[in-house]
Each structure stands twice: as structure tokens, then as C-alpha cells.
PDB file with one MODEL, atoms N, CA, C and O in Angstrom:
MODEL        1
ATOM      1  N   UNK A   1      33.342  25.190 -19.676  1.00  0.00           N
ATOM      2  CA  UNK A   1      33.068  23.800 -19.401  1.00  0.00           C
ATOM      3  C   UNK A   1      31.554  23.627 -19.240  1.00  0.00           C
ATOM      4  O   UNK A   1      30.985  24.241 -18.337  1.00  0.00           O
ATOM      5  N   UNK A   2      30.731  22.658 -20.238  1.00  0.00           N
ATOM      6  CA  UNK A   2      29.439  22.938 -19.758  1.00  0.00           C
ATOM      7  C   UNK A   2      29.157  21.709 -18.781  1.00  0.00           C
ATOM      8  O   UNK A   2      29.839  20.707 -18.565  1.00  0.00           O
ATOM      9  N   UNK A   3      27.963  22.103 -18.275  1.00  0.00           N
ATOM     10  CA  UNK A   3      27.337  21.686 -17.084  1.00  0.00           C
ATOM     11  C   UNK A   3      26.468  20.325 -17.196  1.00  0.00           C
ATOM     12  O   UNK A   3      25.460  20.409 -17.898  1.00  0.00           O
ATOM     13  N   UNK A   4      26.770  18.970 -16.527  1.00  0.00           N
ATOM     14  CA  UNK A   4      25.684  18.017 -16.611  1.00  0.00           C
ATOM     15  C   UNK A   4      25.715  17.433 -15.862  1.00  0.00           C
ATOM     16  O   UNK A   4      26.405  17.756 -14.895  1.00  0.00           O
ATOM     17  N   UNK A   5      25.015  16.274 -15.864  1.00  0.00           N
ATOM     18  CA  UNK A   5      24.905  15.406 -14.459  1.00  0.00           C
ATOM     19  C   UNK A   5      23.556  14.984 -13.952  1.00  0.00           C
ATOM     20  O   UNK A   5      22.582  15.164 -14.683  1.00  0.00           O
ATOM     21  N   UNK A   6      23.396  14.385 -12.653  1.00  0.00           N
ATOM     22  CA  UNK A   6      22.649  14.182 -12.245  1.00  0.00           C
ATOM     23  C   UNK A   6      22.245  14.350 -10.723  1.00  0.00           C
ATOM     24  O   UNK A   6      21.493  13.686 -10.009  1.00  0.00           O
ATOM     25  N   UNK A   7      23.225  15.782 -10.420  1.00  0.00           N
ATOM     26  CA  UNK A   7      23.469  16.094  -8.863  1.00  0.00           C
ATOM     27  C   UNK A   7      22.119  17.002  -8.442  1.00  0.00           C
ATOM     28  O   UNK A   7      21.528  17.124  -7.369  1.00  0.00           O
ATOM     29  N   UNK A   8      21.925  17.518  -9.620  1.00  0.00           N
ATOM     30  CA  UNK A   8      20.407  18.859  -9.212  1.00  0.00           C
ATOM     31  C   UNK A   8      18.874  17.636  -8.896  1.00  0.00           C
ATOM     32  O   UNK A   8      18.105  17.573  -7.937  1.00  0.00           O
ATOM     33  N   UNK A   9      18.943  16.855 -10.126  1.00  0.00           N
ATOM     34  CA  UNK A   9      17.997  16.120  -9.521  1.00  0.00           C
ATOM     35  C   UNK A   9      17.896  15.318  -8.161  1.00  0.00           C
ATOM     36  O   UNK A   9      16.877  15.295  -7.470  1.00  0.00           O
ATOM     37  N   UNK A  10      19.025  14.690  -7.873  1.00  0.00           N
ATOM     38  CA  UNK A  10      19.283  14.148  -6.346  1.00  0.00           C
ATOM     39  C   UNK A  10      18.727  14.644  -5.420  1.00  0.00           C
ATOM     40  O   UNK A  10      18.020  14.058  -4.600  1.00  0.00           O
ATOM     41  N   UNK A  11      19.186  16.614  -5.486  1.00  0.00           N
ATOM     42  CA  UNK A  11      19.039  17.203  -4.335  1.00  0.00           C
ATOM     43  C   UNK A  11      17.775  17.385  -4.515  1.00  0.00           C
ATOM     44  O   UNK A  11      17.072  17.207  -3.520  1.00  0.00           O
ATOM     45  N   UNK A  12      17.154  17.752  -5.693  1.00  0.00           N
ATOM     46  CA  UNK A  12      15.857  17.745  -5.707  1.00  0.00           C
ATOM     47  C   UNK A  12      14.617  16.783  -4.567  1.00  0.00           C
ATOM     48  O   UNK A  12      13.680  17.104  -3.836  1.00  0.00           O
ATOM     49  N   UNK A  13      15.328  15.435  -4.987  1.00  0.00           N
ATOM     50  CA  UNK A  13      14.715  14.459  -4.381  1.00  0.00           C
ATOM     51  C   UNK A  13      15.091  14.761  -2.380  1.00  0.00           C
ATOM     52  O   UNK A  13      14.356  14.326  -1.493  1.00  0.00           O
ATOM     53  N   UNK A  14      16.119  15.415  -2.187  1.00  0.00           N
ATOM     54  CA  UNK A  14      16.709  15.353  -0.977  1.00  0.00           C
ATOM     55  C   UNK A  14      15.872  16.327  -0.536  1.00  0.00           C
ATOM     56  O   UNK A  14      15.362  15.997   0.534  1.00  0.00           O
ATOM     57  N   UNK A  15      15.537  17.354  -0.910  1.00  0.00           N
ATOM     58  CA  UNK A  15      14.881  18.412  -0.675  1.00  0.00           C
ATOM     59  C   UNK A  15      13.381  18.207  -0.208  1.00  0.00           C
ATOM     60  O   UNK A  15      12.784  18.447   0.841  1.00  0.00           O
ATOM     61  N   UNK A  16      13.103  17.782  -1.157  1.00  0.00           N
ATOM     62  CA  UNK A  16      11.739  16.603  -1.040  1.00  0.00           C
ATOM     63  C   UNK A  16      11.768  16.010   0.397  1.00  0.00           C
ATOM     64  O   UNK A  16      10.996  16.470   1.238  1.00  0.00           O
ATOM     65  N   UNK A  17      12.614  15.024   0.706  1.00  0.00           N
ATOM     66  CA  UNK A  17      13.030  14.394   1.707  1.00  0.00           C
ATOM     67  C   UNK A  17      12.728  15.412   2.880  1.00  0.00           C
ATOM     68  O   UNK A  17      11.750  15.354   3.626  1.00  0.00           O
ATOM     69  N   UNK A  18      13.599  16.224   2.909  1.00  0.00           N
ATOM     70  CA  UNK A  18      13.667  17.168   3.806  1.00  0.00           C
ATOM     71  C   UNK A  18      12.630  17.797   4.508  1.00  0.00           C
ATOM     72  O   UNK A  18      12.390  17.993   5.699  1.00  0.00           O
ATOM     73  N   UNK A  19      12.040  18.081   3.362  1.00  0.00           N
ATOM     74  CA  UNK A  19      10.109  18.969   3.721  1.00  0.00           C
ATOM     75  C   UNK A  19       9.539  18.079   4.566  1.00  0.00           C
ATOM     76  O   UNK A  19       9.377  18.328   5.761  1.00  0.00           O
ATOM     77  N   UNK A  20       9.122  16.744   3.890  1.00  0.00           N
ATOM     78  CA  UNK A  20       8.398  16.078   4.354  1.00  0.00           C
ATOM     79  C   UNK A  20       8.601  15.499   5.956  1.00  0.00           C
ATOM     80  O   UNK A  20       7.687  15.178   6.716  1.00  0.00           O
ATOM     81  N   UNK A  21      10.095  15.461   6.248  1.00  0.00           N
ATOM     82  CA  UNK A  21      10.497  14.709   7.050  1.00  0.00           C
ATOM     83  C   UNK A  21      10.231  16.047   8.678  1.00  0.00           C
ATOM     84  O   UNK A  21       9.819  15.917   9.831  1.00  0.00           O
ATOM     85  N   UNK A  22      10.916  17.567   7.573  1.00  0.00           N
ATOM     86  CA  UNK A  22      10.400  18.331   9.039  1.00  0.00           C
ATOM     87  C   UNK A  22       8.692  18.836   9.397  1.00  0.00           C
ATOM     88  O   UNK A  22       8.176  19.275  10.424  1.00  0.00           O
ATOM     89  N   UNK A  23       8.088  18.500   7.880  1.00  0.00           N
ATOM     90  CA  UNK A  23       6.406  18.935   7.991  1.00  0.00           C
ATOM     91  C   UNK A  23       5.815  17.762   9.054  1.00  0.00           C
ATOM     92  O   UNK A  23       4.948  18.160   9.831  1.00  0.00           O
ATOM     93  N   UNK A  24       6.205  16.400   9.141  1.00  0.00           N
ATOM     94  CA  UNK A  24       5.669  15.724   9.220  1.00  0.00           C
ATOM     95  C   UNK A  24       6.631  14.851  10.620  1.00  0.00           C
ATOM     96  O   UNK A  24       6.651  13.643  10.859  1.00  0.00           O
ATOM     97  N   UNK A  25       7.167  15.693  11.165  1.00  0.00           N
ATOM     98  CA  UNK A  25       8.231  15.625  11.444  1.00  0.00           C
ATOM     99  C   UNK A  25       7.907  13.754  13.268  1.00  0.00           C
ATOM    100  O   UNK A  25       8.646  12.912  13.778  1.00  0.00           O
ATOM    101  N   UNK A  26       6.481  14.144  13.411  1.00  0.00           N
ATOM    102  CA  UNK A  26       5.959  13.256  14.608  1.00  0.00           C
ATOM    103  C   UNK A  26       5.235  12.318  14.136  1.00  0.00           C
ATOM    104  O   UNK A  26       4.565  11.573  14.851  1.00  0.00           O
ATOM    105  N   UNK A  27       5.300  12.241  12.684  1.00  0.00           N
ATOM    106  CA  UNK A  27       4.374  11.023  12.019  1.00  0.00           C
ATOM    107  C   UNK A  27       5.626  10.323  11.562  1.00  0.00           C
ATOM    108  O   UNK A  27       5.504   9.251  12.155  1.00  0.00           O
ATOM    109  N   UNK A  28       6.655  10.250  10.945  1.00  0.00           N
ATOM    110  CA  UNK A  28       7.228   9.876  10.570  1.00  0.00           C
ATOM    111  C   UNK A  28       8.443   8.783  11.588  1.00  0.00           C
ATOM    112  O   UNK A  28       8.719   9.222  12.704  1.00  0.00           O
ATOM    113  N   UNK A  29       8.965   7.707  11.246  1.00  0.00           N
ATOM    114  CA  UNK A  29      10.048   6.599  12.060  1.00  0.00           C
ATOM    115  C   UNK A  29      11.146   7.340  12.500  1.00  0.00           C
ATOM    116  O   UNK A  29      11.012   8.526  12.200  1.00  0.00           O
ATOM    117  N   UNK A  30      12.190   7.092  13.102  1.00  0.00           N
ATOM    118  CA  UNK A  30      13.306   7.011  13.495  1.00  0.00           C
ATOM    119  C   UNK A  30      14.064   6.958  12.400  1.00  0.00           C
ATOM    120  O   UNK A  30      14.458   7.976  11.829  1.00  0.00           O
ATOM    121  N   UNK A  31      14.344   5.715  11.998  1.00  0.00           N
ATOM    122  CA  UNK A  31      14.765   5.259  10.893  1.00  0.00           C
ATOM    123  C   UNK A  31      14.853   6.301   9.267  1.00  0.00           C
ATOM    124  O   UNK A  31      15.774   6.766   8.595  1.00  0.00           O
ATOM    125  N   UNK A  32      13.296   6.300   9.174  1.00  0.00           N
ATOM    126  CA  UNK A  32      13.287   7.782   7.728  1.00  0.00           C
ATOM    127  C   UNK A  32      14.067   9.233   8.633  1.00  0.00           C
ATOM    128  O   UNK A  32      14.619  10.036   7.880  1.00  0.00           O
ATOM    129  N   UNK A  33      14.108   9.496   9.846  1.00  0.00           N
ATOM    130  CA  UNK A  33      14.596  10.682  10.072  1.00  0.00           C
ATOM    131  C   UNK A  33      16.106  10.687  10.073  1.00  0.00           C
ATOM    132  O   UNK A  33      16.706  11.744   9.878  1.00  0.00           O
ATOM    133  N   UNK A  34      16.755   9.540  10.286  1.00  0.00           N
ATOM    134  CA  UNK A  34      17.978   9.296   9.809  1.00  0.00           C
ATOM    135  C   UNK A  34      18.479   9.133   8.722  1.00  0.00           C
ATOM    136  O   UNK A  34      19.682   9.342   8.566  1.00  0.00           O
ATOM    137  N   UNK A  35      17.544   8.650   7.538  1.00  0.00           N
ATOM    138  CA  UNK A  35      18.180   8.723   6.440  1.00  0.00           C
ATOM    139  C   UNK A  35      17.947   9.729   5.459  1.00  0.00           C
ATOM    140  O   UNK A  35      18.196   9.580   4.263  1.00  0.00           O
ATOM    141  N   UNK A  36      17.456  10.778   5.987  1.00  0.00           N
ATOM    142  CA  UNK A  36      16.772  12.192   5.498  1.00  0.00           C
ATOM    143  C   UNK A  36      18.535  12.427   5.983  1.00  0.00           C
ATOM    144  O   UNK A  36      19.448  12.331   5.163  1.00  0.00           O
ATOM    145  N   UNK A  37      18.771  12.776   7.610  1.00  0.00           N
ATOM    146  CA  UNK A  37      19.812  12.976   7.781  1.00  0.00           C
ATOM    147  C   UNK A  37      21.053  12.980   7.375  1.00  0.00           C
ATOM    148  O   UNK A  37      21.859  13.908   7.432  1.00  0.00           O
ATOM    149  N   UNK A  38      21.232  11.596   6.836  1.00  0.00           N
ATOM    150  CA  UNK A  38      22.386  11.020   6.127  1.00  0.00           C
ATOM    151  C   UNK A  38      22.479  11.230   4.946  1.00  0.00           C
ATOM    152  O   UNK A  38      23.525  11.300   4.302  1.00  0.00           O
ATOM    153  N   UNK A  39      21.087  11.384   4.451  1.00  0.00           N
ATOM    154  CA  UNK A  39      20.960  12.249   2.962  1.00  0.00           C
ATOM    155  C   UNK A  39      22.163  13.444   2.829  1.00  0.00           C
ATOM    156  O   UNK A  39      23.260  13.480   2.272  1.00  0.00           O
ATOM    157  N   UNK A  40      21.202  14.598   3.805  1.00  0.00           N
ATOM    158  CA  UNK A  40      21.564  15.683   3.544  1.00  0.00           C
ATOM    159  C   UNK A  40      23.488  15.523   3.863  1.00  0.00           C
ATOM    160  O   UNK A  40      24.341  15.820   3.027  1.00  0.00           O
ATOM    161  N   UNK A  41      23.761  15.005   5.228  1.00  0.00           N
ATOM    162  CA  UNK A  41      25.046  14.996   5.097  1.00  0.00           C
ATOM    163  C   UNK A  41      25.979  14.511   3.959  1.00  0.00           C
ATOM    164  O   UNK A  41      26.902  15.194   3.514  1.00  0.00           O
ATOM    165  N   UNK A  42      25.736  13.585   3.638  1.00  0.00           N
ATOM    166  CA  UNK A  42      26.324  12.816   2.359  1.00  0.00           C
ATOM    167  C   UNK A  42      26.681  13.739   0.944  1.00  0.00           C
ATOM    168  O   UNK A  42      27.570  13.628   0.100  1.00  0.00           O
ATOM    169  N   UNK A  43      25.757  14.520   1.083  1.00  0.00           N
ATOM    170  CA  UNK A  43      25.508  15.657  -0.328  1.00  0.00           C
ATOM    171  C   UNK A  43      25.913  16.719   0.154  1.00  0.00           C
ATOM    172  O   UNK A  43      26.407  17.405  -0.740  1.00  0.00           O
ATOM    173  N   UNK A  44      25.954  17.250   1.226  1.00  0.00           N
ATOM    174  CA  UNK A  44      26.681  17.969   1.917  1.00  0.00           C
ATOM    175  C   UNK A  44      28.747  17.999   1.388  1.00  0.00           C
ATOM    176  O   UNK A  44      29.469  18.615   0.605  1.00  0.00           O
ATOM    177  N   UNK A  45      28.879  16.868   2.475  1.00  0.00           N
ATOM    178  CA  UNK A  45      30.100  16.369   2.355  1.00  0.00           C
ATOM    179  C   UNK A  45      30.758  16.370   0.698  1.00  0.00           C
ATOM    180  O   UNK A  45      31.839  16.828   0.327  1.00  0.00           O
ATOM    181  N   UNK A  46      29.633  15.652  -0.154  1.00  0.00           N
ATOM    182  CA  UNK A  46      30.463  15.436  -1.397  1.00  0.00           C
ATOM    183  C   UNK A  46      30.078  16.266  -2.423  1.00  0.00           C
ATOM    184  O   UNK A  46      30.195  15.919  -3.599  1.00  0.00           O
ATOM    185  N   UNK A  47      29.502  17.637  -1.995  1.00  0.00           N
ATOM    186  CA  UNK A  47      29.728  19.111  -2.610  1.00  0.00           C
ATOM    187  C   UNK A  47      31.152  19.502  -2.481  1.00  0.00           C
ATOM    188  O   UNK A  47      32.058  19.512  -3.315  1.00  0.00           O
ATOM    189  N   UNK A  48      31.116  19.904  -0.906  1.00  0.00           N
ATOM    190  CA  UNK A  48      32.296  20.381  -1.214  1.00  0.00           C
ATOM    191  C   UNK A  48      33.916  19.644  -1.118  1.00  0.00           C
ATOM    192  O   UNK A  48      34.964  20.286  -1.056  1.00  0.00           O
ATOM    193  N   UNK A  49      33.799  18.266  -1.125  1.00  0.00           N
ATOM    194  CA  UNK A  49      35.120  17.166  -1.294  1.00  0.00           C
ATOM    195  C   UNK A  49      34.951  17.065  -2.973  1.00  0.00           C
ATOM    196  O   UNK A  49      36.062  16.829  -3.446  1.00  0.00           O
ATOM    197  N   UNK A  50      34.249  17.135  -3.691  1.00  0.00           N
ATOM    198  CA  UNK A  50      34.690  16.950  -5.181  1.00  0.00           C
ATOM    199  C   UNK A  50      34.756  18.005  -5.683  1.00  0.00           C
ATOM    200  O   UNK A  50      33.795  18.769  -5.771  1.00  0.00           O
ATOM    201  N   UNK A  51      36.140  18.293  -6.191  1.00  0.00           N
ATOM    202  CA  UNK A  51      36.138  19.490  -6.925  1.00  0.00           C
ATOM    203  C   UNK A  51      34.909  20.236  -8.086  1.00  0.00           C
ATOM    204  O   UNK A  51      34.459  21.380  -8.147  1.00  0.00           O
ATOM    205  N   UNK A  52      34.619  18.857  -9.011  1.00  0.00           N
ATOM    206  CA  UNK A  52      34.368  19.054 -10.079  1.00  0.00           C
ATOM    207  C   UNK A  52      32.678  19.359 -10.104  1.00  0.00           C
ATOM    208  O   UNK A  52      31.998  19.350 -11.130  1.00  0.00           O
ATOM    209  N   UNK A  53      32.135  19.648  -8.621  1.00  0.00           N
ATOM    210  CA  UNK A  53      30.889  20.039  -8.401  1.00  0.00           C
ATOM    211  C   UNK A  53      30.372  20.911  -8.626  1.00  0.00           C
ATOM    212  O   UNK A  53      31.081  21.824  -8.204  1.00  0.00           O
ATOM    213  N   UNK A  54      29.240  21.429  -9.193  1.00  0.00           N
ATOM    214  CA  UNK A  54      28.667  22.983  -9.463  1.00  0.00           C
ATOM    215  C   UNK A  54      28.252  23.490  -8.192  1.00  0.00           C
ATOM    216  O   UNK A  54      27.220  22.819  -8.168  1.00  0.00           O
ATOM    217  N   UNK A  55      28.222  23.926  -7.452  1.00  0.00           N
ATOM    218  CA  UNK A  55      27.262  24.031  -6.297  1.00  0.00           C
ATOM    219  C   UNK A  55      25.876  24.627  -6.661  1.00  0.00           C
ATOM    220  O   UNK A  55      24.856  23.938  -6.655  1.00  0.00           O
ATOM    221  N   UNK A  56      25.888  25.447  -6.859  1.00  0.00           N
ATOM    222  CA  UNK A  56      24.816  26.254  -7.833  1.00  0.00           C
ATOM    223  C   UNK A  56      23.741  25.101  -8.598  1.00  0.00           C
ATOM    224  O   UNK A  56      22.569  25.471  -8.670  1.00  0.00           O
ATOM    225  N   UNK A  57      23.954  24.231  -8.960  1.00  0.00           N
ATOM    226  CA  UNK A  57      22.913  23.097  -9.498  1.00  0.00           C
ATOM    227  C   UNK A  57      22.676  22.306  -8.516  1.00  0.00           C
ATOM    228  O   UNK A  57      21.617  21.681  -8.569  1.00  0.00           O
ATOM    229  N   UNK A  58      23.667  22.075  -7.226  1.00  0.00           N
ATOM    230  CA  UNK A  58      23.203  21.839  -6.169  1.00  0.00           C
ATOM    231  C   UNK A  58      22.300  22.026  -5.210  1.00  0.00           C
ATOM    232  O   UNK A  58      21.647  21.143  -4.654  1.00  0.00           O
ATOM    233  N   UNK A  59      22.256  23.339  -4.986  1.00  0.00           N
ATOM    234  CA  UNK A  59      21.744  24.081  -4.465  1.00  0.00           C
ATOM    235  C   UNK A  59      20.150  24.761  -5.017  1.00  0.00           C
ATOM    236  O   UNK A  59      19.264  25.278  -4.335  1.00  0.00           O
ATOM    237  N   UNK A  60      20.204  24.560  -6.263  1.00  0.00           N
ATOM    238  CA  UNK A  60      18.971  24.961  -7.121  1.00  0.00           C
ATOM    239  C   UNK A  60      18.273  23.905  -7.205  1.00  0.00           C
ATOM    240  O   UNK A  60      17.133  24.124  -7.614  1.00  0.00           O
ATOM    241  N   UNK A  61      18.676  22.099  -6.820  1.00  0.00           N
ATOM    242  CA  UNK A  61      17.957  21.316  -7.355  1.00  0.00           C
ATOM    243  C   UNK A  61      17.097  21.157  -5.613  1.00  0.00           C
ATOM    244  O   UNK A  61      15.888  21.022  -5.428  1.00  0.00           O
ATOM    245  N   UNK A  62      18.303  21.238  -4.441  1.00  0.00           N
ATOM    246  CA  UNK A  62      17.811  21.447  -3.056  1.00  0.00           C
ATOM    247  C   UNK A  62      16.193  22.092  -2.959  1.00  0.00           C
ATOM    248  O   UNK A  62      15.103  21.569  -2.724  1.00  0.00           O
ATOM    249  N   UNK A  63      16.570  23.295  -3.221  1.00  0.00           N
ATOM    250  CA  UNK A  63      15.592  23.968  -2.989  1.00  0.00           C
ATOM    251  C   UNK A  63      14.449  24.645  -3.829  1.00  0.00           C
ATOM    252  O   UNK A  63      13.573  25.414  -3.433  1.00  0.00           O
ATOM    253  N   UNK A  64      14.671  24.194  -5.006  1.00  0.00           N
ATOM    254  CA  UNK A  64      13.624  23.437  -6.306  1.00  0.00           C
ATOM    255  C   UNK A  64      12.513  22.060  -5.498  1.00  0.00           C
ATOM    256  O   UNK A  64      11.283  22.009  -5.477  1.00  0.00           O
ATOM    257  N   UNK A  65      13.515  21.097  -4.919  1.00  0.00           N
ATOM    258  CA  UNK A  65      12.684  20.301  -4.438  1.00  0.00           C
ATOM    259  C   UNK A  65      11.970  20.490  -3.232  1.00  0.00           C
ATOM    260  O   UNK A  65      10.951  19.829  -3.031  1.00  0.00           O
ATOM    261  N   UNK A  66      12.486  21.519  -2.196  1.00  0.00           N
ATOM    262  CA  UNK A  66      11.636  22.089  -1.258  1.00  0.00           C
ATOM    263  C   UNK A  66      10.512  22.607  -1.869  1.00  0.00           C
ATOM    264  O   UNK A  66       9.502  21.952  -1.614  1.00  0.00           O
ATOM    265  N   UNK A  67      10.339  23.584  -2.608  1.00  0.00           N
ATOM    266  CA  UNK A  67       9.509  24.436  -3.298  1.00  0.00           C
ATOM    267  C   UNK A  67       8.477  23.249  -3.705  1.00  0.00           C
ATOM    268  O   UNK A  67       7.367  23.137  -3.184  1.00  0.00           O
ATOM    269  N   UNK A  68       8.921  22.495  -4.571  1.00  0.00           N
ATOM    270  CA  UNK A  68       8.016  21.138  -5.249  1.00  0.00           C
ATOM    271  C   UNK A  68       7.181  20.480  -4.432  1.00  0.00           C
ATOM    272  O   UNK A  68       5.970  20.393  -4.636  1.00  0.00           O
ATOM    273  N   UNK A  69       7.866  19.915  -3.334  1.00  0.00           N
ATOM    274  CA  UNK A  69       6.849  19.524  -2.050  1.00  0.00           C
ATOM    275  C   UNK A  69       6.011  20.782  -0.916  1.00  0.00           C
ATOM    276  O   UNK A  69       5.356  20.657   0.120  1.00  0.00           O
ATOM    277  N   UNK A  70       6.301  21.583  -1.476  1.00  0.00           N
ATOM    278  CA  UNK A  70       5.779  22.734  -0.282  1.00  0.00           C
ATOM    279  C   UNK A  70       4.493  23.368  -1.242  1.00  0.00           C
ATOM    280  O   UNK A  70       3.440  23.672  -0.683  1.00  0.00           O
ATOM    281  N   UNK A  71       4.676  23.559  -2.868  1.00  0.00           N
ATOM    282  CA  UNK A  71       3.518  23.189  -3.521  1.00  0.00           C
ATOM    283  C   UNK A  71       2.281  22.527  -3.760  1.00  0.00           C
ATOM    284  O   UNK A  71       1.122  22.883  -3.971  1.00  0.00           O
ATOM    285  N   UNK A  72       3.049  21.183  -3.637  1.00  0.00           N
ATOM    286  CA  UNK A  72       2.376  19.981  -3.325  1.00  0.00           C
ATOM    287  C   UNK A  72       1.376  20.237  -2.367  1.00  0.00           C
ATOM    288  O   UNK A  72       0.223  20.564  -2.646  1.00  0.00           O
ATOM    289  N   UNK A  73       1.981  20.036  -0.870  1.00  0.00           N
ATOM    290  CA  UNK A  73       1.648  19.973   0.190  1.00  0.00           C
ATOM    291  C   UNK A  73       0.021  20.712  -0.265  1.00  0.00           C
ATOM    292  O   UNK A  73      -1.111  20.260  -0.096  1.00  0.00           O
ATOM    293  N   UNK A  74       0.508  22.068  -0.921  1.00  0.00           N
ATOM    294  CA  UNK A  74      -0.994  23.106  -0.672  1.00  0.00           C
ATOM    295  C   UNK A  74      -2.071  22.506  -1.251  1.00  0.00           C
ATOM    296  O   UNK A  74      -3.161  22.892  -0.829  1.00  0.00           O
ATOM    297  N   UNK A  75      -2.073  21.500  -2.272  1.00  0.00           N
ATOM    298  CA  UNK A  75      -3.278  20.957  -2.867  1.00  0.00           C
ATOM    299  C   UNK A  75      -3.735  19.847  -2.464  1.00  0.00           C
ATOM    300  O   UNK A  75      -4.819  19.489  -2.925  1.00  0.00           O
ATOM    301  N   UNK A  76      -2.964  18.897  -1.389  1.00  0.00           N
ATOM    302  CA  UNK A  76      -3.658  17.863  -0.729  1.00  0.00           C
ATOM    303  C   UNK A  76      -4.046  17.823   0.424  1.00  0.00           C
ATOM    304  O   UNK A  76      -3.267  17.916   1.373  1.00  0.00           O
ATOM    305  N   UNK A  77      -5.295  17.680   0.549  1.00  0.00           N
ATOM    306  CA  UNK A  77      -6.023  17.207   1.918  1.00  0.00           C
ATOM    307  C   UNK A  77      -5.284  16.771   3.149  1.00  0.00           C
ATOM    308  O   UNK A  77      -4.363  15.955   3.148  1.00  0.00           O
ATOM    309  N   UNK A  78      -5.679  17.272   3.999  1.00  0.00           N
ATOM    310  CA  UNK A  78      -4.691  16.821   5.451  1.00  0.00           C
ATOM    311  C   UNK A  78      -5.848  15.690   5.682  1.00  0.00           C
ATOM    312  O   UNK A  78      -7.034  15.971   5.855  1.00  0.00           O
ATOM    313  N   UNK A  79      -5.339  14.432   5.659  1.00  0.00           N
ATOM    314  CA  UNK A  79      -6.553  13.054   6.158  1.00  0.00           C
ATOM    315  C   UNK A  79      -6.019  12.952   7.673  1.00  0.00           C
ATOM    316  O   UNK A  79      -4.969  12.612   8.219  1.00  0.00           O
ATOM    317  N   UNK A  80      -7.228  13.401   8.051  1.00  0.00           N
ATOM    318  CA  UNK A  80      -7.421  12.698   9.631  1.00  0.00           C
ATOM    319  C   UNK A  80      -7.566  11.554  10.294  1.00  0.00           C
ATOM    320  O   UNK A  80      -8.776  11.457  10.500  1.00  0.00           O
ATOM    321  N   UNK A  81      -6.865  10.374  10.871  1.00  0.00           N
ATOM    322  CA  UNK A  81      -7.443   9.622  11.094  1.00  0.00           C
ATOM    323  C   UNK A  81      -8.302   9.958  12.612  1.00  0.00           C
ATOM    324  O   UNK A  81      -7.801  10.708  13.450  1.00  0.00           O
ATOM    325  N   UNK A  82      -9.352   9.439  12.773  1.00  0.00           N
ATOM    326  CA  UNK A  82     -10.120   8.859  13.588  1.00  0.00           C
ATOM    327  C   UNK A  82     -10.229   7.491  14.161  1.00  0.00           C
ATOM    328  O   UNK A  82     -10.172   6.525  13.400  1.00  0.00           O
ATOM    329  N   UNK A  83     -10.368   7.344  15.329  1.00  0.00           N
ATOM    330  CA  UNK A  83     -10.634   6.100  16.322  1.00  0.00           C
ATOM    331  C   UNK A  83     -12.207   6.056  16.095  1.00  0.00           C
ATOM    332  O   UNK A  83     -12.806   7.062  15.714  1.00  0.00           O
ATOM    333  N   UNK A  84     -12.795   4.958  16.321  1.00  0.00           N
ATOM    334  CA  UNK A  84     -14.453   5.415  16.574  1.00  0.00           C
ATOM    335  C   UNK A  84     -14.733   4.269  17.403  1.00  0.00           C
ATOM    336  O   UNK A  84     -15.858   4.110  17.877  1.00  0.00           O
TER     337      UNK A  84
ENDMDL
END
């Protein structure tokens, strides 16, 4: 059965989500830390409730997108703000 979809990119993006939300974890709302949350549960949950899921593209797009933002992260400037 071959493999398609659009579940690896999701997690990709979730993954993403994820980094940012624990790197940044005291800059960031209430609100974005809940729906990082609800992210991950949601994709969580409907891995393993649909049969017809790969996990494996799941799981590769997860932590593909960690990797992507943790890349990232190394080439941009930490901006400081200042009071003056």
C-alpha cells in the first residue's frame, strides 16, 4: 500500500510549534501554550484512533520539524530588547 498524505507535514509544523513554544517558553501567551498543547494532543490522539495512519511519517515529520527550528534557531540573532 503506498504511502501519502499530508500527516508528516502537519507534524512538521507541530514540531515547529513545539520548539518554539518550550525555547521560548516565558516570552510566549497562555493562549499559544495551549494551542501548541492541543496541537500535540490532537495528533497524538488521531495517530493512534485511525487505523489507516503511518506512524513512522508521523513521527519523522515531528521531529524533522524540531530539527528545522532548532537549525534555524542557530543562525538568528537573539534581539534584546532594552528599556532606556
Amino acid at each position: 500500500m503506498p504511502i501519502s498524505g499530508s500527516s508528516g507535514p502537519i507534524f512538521g509544523f507541530i514540531g515547529i510549534l513545539t520548539f518554539l513554544a518550550v525555547r521560548y517558553f516565558d516570552r510566549i501567551s497562555a493562549n499559544d501554550k495551549r494551542f501548541t498543547v492541543m496541537m500535540l494532543l490532537i495528533g497524538c490522539v488521531s495517530t493512534f484512533l485511525i487505523p489507516s495512519v503511518v506512524i513512522s511519517v508521523n513521527l519523522g515529520g515531528f521531529f524533522g520539524g524540531i530539527l528545522v527550528a532548532f537549525i534555524d534557531s542557530l543562525f538568528k540573532e537573539e534581539k534584546v530588547q532594552t528599556t532606556e
